[in-house]
N, C-alpha and C positions, 0 to 999 in steps of 0.2 A: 398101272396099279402098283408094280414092285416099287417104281420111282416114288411113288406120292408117299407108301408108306416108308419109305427113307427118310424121308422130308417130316414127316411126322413124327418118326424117333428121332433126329438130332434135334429137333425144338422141342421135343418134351426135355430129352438128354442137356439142353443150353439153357432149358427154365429150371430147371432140377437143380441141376450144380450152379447156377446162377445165384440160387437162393441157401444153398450151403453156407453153413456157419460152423467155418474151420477151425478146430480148437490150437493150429500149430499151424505154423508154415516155416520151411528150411532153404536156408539162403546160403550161398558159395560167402565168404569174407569181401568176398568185392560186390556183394548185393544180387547176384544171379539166382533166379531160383533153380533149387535142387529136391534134391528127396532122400527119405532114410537110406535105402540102399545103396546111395552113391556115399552116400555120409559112414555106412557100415564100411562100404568096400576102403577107403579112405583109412577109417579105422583103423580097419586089419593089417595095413599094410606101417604101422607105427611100433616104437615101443612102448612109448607111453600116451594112451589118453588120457585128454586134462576134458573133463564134464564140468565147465560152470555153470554153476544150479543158483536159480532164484530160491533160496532156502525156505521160502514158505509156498512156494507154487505147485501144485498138482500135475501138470505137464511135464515138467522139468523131471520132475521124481519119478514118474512113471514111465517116458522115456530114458531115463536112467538104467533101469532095471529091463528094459527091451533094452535097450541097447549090448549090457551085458549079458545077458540070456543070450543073444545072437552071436554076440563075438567065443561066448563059450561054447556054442558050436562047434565055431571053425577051431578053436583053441585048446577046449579041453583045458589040464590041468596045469595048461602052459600059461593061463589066466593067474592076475595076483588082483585082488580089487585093494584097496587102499581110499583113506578117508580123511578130510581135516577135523569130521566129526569126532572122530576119537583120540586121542591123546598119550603119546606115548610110553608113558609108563604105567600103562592099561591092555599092554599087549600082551601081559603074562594072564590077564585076566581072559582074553578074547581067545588065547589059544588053549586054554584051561577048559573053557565052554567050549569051545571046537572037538576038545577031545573026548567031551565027557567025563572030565573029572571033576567040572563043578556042573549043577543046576541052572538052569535059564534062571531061575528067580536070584540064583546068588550072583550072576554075571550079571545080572539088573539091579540089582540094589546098589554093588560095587564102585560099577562104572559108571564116568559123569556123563551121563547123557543124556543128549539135548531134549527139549520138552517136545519139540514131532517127532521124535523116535519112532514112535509106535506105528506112526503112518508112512513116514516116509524113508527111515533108514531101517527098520528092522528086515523089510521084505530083499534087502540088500544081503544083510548082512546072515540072515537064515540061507538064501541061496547059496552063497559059498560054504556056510556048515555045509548044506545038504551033500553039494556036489565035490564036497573036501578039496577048498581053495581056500588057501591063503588071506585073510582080512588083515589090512597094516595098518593100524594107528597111527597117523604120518605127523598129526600137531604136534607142538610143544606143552608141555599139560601149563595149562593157564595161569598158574600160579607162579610160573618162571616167567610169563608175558607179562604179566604184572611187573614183577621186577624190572625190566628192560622199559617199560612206560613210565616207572617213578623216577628210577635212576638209571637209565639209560646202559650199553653196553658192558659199562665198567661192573656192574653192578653185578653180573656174573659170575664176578671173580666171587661175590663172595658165596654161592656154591659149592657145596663139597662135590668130590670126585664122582660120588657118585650119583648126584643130583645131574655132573653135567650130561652122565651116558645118554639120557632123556632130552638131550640140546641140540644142534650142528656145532658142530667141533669147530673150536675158539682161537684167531676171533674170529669173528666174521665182517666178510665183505659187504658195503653197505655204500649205496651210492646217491646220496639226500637227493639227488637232481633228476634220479628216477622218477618220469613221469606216476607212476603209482604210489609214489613214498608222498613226492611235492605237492602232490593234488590235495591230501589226506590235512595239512594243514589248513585250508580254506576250505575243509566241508565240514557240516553240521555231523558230528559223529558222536555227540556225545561229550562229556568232561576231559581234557585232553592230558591231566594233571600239571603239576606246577612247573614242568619243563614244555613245553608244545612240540620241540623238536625231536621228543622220545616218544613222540606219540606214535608215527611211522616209524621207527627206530621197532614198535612192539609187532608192527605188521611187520617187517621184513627176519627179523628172528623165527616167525610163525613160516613164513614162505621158505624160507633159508631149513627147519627143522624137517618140511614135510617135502623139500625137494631131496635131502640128504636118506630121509629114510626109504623113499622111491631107491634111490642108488644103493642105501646098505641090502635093501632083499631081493632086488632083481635081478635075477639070473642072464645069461644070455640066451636068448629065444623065446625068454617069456615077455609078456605085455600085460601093461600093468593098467588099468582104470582108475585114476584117482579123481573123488568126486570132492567139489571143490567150489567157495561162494567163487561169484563168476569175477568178484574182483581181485581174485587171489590167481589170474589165470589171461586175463585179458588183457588184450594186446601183447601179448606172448612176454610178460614181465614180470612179476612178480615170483613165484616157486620157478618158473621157466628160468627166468634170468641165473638163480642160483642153480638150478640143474644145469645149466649150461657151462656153467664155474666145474661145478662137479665132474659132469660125465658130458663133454663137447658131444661127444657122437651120438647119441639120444636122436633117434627117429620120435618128434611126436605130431600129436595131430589136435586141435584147440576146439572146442564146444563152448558157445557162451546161450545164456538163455535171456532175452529181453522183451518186455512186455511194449506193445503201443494198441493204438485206439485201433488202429487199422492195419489188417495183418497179407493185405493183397501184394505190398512191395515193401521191402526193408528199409527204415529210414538211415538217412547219407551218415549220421552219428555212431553207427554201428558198424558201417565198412571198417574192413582191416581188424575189428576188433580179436576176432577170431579163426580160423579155419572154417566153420559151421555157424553161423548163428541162426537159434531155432526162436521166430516172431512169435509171440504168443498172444491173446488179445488182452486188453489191460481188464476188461473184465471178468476174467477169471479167477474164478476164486481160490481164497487163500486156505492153505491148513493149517494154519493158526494166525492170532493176530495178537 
C-alpha cells in the first residue's frame, strides 16, 4: 500500500509540474540550468553587479528588486544600487529626496524620468530611501549624448568645465571594431544623424559615463547593482569594457534578460552572453508599449 501510494504522488507530482507555466527560467552563460540562489550566491561574491533589464518587461524589474532586497541582506549598507535610468547631473536631486530636503513631488517633477518609472523603477529607488543606500545616477544626461551623435567626440570640447564634471573624463577611449559599437551600424535603431559613425560613438560615451561613475562612488567593500538595458552589459562589453580601463580589478558578475517562445532550454544565441541569463517567455507582457 506504502509503494502504490508513492507511485501516486510522483505522477500527480510529474502531471502537475509537467503542466507548469514558468514565467522565468535561469541559465549558467554556457546554457546550464541554474536557479536564483546560485545566481544570489554568485552575486554576493562580486563587486559590481551588471542587471540587463528588458526595459519594458515585468520579470526583469521584479527580479530586480528581489534580487536587491536579498543581497541587502547579506550587505546591509555596504549596498550602493546605481542606474543608467537616471542621469548624472540629477544626483544632487536624488540625494536632496534621500535626505528630505526636497518633496517626492519636487524630486518627480525635476528629474527626467523615464515614462515606466512608476512601475518599474520607483519600487527601486524608494527601497534604497527607505533602507539609507546610496542611488547613483550613472548616465550621461542626454543632452551631451546628443552632442557626441551629431558631432561626434570632438564635439565636447565645446562644453564648458562644468558641463564636463557630468561626462567620463576626456578623451575618451573608443574602439569602433567593438563588437557592440559595430553592430549598432547595421541595426534598425532609429535616425542615426548625418554622420552614421557617431551614432555608436553616442552609445559608448553613455557606457564610458556610467562605468566611470560606478568607479567615482564605490568604496572598497561595497557592491554596487547597476541596473542596466541588457545591451549596455552583454557580452561583458560595453560599461564593462570601460570599467575595465578604469578599475582592472573590478570582481563582477553579468545578468542579461532575453525573451524566446520556449523557456525549457536557452537558445545556443545567448550562450556566453552573460554570467546569468534569465529565459523569459515571449509572451509576457509588457509595461508599456
Amino acid at each position: 500500500m506504502r509503494t502504490l501510494s508513492i507511485l501516486i504522488f510522483l505522477c500527480v507530482t510529474f502531471v502537475t509540474h509537467s503542466q507548469d507555466k514558468p514565467a522565468y527560467r535561469i541559465f549558467t552563460g554556457e546554457g546550464k540550468k541554474t536557479d536564483y540562489q546560485e545566481m544570489l550566491k554568485q552575486a554576493l561574491k562580486a563587486d559590481v553587479v551588471f542587471f540587463g533589464e528588458l526595459h519594458d518587461n515585468p520579470v526583469a524589474h521584479w527580479l530586480e528588486l528581489e534580487l536587491t532586497k536579498d543581497i541587502h541582506n547579506e550587505k546591509g549598507s555596504n549596498l550602493l544600487l546605481a542606474a543608467e535610468m537616471f542621469e548624472t547631473d540629477n544626483q544632487l536631486i536624488i540625494d536632496e529626496y534621500f535626505s528630505d530636503i526636497i518633496k517626492e513631488s519636487s524630486f518627480e517633477n525635476e528629474v527626467r524620468l523615464w515614462k515606466n518609472y512608476g512601475t518599474d523603477y520607483k519600487p527601486l529607488l524608494s527601497f534604497a530611501k527607505k533602507n539609507n543606500l546610496k542611488f547613483i545616477a550613472s548616465n550621461i544626461p542626454r543632452r551631451y549624448a546628443a552632442v557626441v551623435s551629431s558631432g561626434g567626440f570632438e564635439a565636447l570640447q565645446k562644453i564648458s568645465d562644468e558641463g564636463k564634471k557630468y561626462i567620463a573624463p576626456q578623451p575618451v577611449d573608443y574602439d569602433p571594431e567593438l563588437a557592440c559599437y559595430k553592430n549598432m551600424l547595421s541595426m534598425d535603431m532609429g535616425p542615426k544623424g548625418p554622420d552614421p559613425e557617431n551614432f555608436p560613438k553616442a552609445q559608448a560615451i553613455k557606457d564610458a559615463t556610467m562605468a566611470n561613475s560606478i568607479v567615482k562612488y564605490r568604496q572598497p567593500g561595497e557592491l554596487v547593482i547597476h541596473y542596466n538595458g541588457s545591451y549596455h552589459s552583454d557580452n561583458h562589453q560595453g560599461i564593462i569594457w570601460y570599467l575595465n580601463k578604469y578599475s582592472p580589478s573590478t570582481k563582477t558578475v553579468t545578468i542579461t534578460a532575453v525573451m524566446q517562445d520556449e523557456v525549457s532550454k536557452m537558445n545556443d544565441e545567448s550562450k556566453k552572453v552573460a554570467d546569468f541569463v534569465i529565459v523569459i517567455p515571449s509572451s509576457m507582457t509588457r509595461t508599456y508599449k
